[in-house]
C-alpha positions as CSV (number, residue, x, y, z in Angstrom):
1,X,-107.2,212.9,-50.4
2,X,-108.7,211.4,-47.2
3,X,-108.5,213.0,-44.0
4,X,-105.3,211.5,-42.4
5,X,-103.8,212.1,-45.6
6,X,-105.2,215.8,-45.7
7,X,-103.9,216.2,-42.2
8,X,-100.7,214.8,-42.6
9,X,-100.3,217.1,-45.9
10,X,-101.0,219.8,-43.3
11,X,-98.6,219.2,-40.7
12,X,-95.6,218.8,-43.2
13,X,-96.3,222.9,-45.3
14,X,-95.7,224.0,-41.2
15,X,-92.4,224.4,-40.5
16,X,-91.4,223.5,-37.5
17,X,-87.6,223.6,-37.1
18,X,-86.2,223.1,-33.9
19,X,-84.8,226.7,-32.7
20,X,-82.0,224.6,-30.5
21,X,-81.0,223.3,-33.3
22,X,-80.5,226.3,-36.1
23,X,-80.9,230.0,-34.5
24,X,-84.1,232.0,-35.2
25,X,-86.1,229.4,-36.7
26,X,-89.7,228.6,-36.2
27,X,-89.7,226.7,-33.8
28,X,-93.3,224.7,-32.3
29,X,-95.6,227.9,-31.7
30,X,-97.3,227.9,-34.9
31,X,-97.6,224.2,-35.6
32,X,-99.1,223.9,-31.8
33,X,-101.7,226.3,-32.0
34,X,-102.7,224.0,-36.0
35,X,-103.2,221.1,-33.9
36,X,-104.9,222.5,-31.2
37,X,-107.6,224.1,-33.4
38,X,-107.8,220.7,-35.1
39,X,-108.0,218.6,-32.1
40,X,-110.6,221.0,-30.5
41,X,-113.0,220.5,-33.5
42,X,-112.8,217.2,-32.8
43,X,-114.1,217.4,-29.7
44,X,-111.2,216.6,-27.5
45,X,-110.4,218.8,-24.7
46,X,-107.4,220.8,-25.1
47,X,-104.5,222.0,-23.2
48,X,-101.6,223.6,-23.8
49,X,-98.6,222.9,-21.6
50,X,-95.2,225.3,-22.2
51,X,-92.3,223.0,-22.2
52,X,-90.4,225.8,-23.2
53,X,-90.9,229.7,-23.4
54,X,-93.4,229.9,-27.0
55,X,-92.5,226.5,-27.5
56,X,-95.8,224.9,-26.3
57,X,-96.5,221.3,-25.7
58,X,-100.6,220.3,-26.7
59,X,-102.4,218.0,-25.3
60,X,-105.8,217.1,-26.3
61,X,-107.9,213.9,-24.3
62,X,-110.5,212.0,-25.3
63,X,-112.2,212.0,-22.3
64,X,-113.4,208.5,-21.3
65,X,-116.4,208.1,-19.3
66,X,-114.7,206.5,-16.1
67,X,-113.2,203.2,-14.9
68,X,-111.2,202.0,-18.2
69,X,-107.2,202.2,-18.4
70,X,-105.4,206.0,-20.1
71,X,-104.0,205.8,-23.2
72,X,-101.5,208.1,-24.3
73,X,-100.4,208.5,-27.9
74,X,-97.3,210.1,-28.5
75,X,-95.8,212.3,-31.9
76,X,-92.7,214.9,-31.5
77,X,-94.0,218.3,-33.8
78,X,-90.1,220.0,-34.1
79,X,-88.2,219.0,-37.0
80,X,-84.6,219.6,-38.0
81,X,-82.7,222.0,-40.3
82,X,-83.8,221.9,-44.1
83,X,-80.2,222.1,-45.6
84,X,-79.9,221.1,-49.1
85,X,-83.3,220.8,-49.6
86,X,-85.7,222.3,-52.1
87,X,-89.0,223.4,-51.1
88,X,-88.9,221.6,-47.9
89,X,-92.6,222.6,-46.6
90,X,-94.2,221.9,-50.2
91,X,-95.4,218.4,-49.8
92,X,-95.3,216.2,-52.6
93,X,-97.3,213.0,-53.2
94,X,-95.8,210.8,-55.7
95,X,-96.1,206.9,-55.7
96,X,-98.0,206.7,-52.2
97,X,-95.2,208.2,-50.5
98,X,-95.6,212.2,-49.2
99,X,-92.1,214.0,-49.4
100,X,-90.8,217.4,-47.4
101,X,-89.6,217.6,-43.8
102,X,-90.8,216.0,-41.4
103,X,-93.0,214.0,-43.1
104,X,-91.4,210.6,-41.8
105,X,-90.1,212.0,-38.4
106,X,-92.0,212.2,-37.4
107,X,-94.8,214.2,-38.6
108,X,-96.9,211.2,-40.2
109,X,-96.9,209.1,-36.7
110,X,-98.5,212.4,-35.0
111,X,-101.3,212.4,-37.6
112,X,-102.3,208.8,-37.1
113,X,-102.2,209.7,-33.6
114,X,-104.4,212.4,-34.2
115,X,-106.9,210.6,-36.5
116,X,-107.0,208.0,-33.7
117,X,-107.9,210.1,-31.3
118,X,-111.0,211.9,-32.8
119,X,-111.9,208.5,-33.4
120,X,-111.9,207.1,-30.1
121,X,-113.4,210.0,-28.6
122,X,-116.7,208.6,-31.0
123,X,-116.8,205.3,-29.1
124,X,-117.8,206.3,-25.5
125,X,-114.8,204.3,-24.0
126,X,-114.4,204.2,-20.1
127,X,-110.7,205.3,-20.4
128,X,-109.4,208.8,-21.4
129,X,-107.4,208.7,-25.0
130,X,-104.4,211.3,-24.5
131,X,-102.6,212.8,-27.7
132,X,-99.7,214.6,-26.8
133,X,-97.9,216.8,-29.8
134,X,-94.7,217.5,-27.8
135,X,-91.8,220.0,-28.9
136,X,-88.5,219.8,-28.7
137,X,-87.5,216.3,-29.2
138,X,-84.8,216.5,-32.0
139,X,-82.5,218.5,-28.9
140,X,-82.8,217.9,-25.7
141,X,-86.3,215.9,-24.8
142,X,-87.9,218.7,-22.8
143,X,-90.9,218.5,-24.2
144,X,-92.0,215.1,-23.2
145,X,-90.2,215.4,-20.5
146,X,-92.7,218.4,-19.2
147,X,-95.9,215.7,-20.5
148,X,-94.6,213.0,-17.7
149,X,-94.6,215.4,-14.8
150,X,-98.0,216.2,-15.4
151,X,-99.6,213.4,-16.6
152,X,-99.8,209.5,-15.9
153,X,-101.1,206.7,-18.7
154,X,-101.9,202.9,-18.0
155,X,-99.8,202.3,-21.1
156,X,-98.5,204.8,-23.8
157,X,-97.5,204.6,-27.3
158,X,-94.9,206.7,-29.0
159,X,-95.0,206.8,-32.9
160,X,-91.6,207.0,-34.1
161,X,-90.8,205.6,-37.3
162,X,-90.1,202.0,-36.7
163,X,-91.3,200.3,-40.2
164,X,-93.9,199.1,-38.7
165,X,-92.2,197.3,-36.4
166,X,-92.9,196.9,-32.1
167,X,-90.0,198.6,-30.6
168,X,-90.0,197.9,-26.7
169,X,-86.3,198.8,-26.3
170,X,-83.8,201.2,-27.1
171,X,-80.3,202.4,-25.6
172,X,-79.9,205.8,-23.6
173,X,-77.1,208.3,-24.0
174,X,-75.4,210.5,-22.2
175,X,-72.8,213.2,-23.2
176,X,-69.4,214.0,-21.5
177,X,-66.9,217.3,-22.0
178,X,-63.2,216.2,-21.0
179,X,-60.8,219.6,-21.3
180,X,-57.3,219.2,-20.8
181,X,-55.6,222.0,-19.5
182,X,-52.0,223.3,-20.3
183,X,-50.0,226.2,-20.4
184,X,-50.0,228.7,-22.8
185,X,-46.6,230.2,-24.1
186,X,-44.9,231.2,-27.2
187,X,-43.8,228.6,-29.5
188,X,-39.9,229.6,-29.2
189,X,-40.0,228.9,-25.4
190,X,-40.9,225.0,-25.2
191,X,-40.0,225.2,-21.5
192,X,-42.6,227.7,-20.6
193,X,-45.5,225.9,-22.7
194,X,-47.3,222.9,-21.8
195,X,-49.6,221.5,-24.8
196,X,-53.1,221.0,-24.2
197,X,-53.9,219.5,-27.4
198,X,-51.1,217.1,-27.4
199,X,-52.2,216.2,-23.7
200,X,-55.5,215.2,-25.1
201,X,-53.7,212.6,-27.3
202,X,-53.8,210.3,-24.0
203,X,-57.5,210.3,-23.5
204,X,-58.1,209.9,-27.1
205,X,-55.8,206.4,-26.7
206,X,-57.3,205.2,-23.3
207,X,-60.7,206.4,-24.8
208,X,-60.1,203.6,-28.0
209,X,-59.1,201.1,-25.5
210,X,-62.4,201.2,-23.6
211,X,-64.5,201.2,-27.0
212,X,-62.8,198.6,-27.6
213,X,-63.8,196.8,-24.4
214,X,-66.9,198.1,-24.4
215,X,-67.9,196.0,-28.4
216,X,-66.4,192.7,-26.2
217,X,-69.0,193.2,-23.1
218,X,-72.1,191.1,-23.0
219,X,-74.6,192.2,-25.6
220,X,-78.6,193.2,-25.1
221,X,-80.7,190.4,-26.5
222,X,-82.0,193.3,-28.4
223,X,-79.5,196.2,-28.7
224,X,-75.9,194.5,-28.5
225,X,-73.2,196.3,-26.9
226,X,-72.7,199.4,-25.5
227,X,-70.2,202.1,-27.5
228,X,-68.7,204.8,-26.9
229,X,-66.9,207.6,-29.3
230,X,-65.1,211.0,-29.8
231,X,-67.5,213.4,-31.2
232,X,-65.7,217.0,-31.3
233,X,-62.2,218.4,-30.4
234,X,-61.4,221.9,-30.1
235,X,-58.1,223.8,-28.8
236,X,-55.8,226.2,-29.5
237,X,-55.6,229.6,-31.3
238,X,-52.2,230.2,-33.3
239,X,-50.5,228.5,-34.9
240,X,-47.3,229.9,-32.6
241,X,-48.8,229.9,-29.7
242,X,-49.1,226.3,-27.2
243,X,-52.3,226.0,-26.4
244,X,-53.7,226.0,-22.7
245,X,-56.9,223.8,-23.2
246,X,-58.3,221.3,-25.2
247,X,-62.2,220.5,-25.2
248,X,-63.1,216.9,-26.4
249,X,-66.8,216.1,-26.4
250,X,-68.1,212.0,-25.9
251,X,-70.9,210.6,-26.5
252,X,-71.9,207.1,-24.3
253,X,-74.6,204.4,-25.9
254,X,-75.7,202.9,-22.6
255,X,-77.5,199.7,-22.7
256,X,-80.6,199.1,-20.1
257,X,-79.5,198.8,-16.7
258,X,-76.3,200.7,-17.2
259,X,-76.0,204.2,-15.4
260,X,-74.6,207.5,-16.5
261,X,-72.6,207.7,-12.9
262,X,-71.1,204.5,-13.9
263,X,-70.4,205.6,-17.5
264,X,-68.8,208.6,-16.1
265,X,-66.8,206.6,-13.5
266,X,-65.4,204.8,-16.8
267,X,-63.8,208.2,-18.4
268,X,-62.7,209.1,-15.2
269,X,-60.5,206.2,-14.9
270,X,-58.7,206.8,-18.0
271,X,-58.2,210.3,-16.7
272,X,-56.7,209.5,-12.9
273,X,-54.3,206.8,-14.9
274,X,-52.9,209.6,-17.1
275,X,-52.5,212.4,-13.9
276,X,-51.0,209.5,-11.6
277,X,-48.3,209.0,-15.2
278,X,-47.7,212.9,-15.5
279,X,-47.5,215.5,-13.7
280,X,-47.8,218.0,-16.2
281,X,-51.4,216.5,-17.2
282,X,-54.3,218.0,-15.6
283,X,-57.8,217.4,-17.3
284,X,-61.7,217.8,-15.6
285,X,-64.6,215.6,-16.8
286,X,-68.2,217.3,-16.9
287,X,-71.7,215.4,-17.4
288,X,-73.6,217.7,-20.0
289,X,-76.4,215.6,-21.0
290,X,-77.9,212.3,-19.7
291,X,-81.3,210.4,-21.3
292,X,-82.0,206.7,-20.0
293,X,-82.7,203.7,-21.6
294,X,-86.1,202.2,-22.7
295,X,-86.7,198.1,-21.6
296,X,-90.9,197.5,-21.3
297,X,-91.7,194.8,-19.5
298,X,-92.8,191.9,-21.1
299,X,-96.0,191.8,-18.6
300,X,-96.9,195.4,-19.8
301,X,-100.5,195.9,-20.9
302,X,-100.2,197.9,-23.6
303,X,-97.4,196.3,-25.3
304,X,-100.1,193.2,-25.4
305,X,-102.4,195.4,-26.7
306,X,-100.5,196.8,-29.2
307,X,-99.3,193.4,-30.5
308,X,-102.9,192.3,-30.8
309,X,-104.0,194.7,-32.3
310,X,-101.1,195.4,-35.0
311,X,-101.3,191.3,-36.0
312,X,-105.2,192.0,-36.3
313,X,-104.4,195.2,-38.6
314,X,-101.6,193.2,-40.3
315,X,-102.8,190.3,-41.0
316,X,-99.2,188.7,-39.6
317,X,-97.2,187.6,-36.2
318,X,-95.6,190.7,-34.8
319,X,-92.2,190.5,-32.6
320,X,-91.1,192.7,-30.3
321,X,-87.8,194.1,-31.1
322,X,-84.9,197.2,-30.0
323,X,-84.1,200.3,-32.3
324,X,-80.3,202.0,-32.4
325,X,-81.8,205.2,-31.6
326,X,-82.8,206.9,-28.4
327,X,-86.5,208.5,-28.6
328,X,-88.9,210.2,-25.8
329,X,-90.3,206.8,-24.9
330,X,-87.8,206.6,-22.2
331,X,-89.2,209.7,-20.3
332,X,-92.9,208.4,-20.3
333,X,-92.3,205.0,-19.6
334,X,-89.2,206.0,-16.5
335,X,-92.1,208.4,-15.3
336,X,-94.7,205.2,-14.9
337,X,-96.2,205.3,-18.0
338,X,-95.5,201.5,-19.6
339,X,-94.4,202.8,-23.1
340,X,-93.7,201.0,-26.3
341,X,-93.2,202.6,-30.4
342,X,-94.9,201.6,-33.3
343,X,-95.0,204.3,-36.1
344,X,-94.8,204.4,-40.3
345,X,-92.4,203.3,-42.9
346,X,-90.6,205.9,-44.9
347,X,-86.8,207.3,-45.3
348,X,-84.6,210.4,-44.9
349,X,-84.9,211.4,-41.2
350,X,-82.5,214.3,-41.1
351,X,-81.6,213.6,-44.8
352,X,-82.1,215.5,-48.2
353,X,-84.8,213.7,-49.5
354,X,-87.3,212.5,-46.5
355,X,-90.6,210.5,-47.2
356,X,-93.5,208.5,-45.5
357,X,-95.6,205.8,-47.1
358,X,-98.7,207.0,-46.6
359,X,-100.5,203.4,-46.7
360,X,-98.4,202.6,-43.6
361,X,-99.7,205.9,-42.0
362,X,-102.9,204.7,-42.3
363,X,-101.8,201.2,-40.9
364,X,-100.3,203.1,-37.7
365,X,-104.1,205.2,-36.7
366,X,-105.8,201.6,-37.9
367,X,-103.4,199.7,-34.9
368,X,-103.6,203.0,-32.6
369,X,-107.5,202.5,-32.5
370,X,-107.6,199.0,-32.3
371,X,-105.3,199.3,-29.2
372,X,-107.8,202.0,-27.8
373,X,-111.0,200.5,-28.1
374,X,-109.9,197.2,-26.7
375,X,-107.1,199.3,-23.9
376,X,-109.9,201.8,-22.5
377,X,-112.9,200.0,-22.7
């Protein structure tokens, strides 16, 4: 087994599950202090940076010897739940591919990041090569979202799985709470009750009517239209009782250039219509969660770069392209940091069965070091 490989077999037997996402787990501490040990010997310089109480971030640099353009290679360490899975931090090689959690997201991306890294630092470049293993990315983002306060790149690179593909856009999100509020009373006495739940019904309709509008707007040359949907409803207590609130939870796709206060502006509308109808109905709209979109710049320098070197690695044209899915490129590149993905092939993010192809590892730190020694020279 070569090194990458080694390391990558390495990172997946630690688990890593995201303690936001099922209660006492592991969480990032003991995967962080793995790769900080490995990245010291390496002869990067290390730092730790605590995104979250024992939930460090680590950062190790290559340190350039001055003048050339920062680099920063990016890899999310947290993983999520292991349900229905057997022996989920035993990796398994069988037919190229390494099997067990984490393994495709995104634990194969931070290895070639890794193996990059310790490369570049061999070279002497003029630019500083940043790895940053970040925590917390399957929740809420916090983790890179700590790494772009602190530190600045002339270009970045974030190694989601993307099949090997140049991702240079992707939508944002953000989540809404709407509760209705109605009266509670006893089921016998209709005219002392007012129904939260059934209140609710209206937002559900107007909310169908704006998804609907939403799938007509124009689409993103790269992501298509915005969306919008219910994600969970919760009210009421017994089954004799009406209930006096009703809690619907929404998520929002927005597309580049599109705003959570606008998104939000939206939900209200649907709400002031049903109020103005109905006296009866009262409801309140909360922001819980907002993550922007990712567009790079076609003038970037490091999506050039990238694209150079991944046609040199691949022997083919590479296009940029969009992804469905939000990831922590957003952060670094809204902080300043241009930012583009690029990571490994594989299957099963959040699944059962989850795999990387380990030849397309390799291809990842072999187009990760190409992009450093022409980037920070």
């Amino acid at each position: 087994m070569n090194a990458l490989n080694s390391l990558l077999n390495d990172l997946v037997a630690i688990d890593s599950i995201n303690p936001d996402l099922v209660a006492h787990a592991a969480g990032e501490g003991p995967i962080a202090a793995f790769i900080a040990g490995w990245l010291t010997r390496a002869g990067l310089e290390v730092e730790l940076d605590e995104a979250l109480p024992g939930r460090p971030n680590v950062v190790g640099i290559a340190r350039g010897t001055g003048g050339g353009k920062a680099l920063l290679l990016n890899g999310h360490v947290d993983v999520v739940g292991v349900a229905g899975m057997a022996d989920p931090f035993r990796p398994r090689l069988e037919n190229g591919r390494l099997y067990g959690r984490g393994a495709y997201d995104m634990k194969g991306g931070l290895a070639a990041c890794m193996v990059a890294a310790a490369e570049a630092k061999k070279h002497d470049l003029r630019g500083d090569v940043i790895v940053t293993a970040v925590a917390d990315e399957e929740y809420a983002g916090l983790g890179t979202m700590s790494i772009a306060e602190r530190y600045r790149a002339d270009g970045a690179i974030v190694a989601e799985p993307t099949e090997l593909q140049l991702v240079v856009a992707h939508k944002g999100f953000v989540w809404f709470e709407v509760e209705t509020q109605g009266v509670a009373a006893h089921g016998s006495r209709p005219h002392l009750g007012v129904d939260a739940i059934v209140k609710m019904g209206g937002v559900l309709a107007g909310l169908d009517r704006l998804a609907d509008e939403l799938s007509r707007r124009a689409a993103h040359p790269l992501l298509g239209p915005p969306s919008i949907h219910a994600s969970t409803i919760s009210g009421g207590g017994e089954w004799s009782t009406y209930p006096d609130r009703c809690a619907l939870a929404i998520e929002r796709r927005l597309l580049p250039g599109e705003t959570g206060d606008a998104a939000e502006a939206e939900l209200r509308v649907i709400v002031d219509r049903l109020a103005a109808a109905d006296p009866t109905f009262k409801a309140t709209v909360r922001r819980v969660l907002e993550r922007v979109p990712l567009e790079t710049s076609p003038d970037a320098a490091v999506l050039g770069g990238v694209q150079a070197a991944a046609e040199g690695v691949l022997g083919r044209s590479v296009t940029p392209t969009g992804v469905s899915f939000w990831t922590d490129a957003a952060s670094l590149h809204t902080a300043g940091s241009p930012t583009v993905l690029f990571g490994p092939l594989g299957e099963g993010a959040h699944a059962a069965v989850e795999w990387v192809d380990l030849s397309s590892v390799q291809t990842c730190a072999d187009v990760y070091l190409a992009t450093a020694l022409d980037f920070c020279q």
